[in-house]
C-alpha positions in Angstrom: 18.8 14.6 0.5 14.8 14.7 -0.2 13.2 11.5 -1.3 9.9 11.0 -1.7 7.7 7.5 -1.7 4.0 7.8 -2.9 2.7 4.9 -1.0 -0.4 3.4 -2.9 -3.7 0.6 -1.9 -4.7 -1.1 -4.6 -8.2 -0.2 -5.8 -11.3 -2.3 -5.8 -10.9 -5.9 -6.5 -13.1 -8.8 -7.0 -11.3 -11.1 -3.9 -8.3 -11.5 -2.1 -6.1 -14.2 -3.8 -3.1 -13.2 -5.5 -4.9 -13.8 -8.8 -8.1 -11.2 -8.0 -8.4 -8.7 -11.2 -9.4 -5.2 -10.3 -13.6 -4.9 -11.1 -14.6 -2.5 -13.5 -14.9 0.0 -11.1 -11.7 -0.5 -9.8 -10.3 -0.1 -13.2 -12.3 3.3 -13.3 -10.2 4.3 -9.7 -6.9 3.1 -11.7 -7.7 5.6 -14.6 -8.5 8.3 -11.9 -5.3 7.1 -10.0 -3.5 7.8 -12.9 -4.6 11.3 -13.7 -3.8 12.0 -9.8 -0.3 10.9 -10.1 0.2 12.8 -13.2 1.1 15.7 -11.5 3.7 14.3 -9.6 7.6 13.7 -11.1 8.0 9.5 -10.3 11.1 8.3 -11.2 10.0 4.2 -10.2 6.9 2.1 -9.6 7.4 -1.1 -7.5 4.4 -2.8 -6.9 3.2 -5.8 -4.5 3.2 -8.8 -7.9 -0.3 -9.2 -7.0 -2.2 -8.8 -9.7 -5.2 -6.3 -8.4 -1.9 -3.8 -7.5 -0.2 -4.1 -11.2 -3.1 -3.2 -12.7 -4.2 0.0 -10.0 -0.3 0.8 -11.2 -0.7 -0.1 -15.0 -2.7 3.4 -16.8 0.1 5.5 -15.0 2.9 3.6 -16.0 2.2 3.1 -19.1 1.5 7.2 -19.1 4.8 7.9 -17.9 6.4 5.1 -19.8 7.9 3.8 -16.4 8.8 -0.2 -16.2 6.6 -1.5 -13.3 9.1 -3.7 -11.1 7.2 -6.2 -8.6 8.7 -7.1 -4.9 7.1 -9.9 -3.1 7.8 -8.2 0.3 5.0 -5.7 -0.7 2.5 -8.7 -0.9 0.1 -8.6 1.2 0.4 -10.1 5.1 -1.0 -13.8 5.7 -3.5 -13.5 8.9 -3.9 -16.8 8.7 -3.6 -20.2 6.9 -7.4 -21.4 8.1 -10.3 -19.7 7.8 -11.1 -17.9 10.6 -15.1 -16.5 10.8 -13.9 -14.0 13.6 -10.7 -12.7 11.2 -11.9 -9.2 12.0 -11.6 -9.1 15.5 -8.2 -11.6 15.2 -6.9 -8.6 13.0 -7.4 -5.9 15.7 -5.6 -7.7 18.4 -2.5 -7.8 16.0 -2.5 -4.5 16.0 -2.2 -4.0 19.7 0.5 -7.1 19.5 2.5 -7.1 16.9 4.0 -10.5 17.9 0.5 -12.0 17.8 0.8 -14.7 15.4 -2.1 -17.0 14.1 -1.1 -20.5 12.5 0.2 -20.7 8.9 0.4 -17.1 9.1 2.7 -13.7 9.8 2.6 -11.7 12.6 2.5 -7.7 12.4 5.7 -7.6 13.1 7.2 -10.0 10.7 5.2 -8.3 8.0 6.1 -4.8 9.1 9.8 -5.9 8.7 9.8 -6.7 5.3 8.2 -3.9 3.9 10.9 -1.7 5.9 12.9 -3.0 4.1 11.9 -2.7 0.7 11.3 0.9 2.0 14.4 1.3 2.8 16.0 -0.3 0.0 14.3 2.3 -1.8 15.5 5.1 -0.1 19.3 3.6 -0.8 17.8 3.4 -4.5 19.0 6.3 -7.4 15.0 7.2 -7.4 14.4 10.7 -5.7 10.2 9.8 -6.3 9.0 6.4 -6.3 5.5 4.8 -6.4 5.1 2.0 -3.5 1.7 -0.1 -4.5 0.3 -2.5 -2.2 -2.0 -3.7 0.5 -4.2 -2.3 2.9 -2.7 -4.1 6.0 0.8 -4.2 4.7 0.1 -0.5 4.2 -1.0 0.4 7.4 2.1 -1.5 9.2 4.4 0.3 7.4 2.1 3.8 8.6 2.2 2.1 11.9 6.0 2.3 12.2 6.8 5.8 11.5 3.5 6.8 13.3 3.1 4.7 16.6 -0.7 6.1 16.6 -2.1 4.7 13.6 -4.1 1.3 13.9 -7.0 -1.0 13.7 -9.3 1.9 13.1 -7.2 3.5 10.2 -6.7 0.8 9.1 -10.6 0.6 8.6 -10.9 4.0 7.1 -8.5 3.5 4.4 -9.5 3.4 1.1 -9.3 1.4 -2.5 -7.0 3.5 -3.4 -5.6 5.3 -1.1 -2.9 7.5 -1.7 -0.2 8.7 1.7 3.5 10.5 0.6 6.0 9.7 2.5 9.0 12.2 3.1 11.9 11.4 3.6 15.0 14.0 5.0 17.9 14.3 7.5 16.5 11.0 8.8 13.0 12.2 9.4 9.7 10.9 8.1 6.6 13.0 7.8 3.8 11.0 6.4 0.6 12.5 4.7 -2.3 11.2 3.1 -2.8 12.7 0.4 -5.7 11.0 -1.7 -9.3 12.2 -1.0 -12.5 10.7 -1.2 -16.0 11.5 -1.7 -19.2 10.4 -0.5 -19.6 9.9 -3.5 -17.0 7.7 -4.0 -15.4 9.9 -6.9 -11.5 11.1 -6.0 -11.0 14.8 -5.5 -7.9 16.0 -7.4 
C-alpha cells in the first residue's frame, strides 16, 4: 500500500528558540504554503511543537479543518549546549560523522533515529497522506537516510519552507522536492 508524507521546513522565523514566532514574511510563506498544499488530499498534520513550525502549519489546517498534532521527536537537533562561533563548520563535520557529538548536544545519528521513527510510526498510522513539519537539520537527516548523497551542502540550499514528498511502497522510498523557489523569493505553484 501507497502512503505519502509531505515533509515540511518551517518558514522564516525571527530566532531559533523553541518560542521564535514566524516574521511577517514568514507568515506570508505560511499563507502561500497553504494554497500549495491545497491541492493535495492530507489526511494528518504532525508538526515539530516548536512554535515557528505550528504556525508555517496553522492557514492549512485550519483550511482543511485538520487537528495539528505536535511530536517532540520532530524538534529540531541540539548541535550544542555552548555557544560555539565556528557552529557552521562544527555542523558539516556531523554530517560526514554521524556519531560526532558536541557537549550538551545530539549527534546526527541520535537525531536521525528519532525522526525515523516518528516516520515510521506514521507509516504504521491509518493516514494514507500526512504533513511532516519541522527543521531544517532534522529534515535533512531524515533526507540523508533514505538518500546516502544528500548533506552539508543541501542542507544549505534548503529553504524556509521547503516542501520534499516522500513515497512510500513495497518498502521503497522515492523522495522529491517538490516546493520551488524564486529569485525572487515568491513560491511557484
Amino acid at each position: 500500500m501507497e502512503k505519502k508524507i509531505y515533509l515540511i521546513r518551517h518558514c522564516q522565523a525571527v530566532g531559533q528558540p523553541p518560542e521564535s514566532q514566524l516574521t511577517a514574511e514568514g507568515m506570508k510563506q505560511a499563507d502561500r504554503l497553504a494554497d500549495f498544499l491545497s491541492s493535495f488530499k492530507v489526511d494528518r498534520i504532525i508538526s515539530s511543537p516548536f512554535l515557528r513550525a505550528v504556525e508555517t502549519i496553522m492557514p492549512f489546517a485550519q483550511k482543511a479543518t485538520i487537528e495539528i498534532e505536535t511530536d517532540e521527536r520532530l524538534a529540531e537537533r541540539v548541535l550544542s549546549s555552548s555557544s560555539m562561533p565556528d557552529w557552521l563548520e562544527k555542523l558539516k563535520l556531523t554530517f560526514n560523522d554521524l556519531d560526532l557529538k558536541y557537549e550538551g548536544g545530539e549527534s546526527s545519528k541520535e537525531a536521525m533515529d528519532r525522526i525515523i521513527q516518528a516516520v515510521n510510526e506514521m507509516i504504521e498510522s491509518h493516514a494514507q497522506n500526512s504533513v511532516l513539519v519541522t527543521h531544517g537539520n532534522i529534515m535533512s537527516l531524515l533526507l540523508k537516510s533514505y538518500n546516502k548523497s544528500f548533506g552539508f551542502d543541501e542542507w544549505l540550499q534548503l529553504s524556509n519552507p521547503d516542501v520534499y514528498c516522500l513515497q512510500f511502497k513495497n518498502d521503497e522510498v522515492h523522495c522529491e522536492r517538490i516546493w520551488r523557489v524564486l529569485k525572487s523569493e515568491e513560491a511557484e505553484f
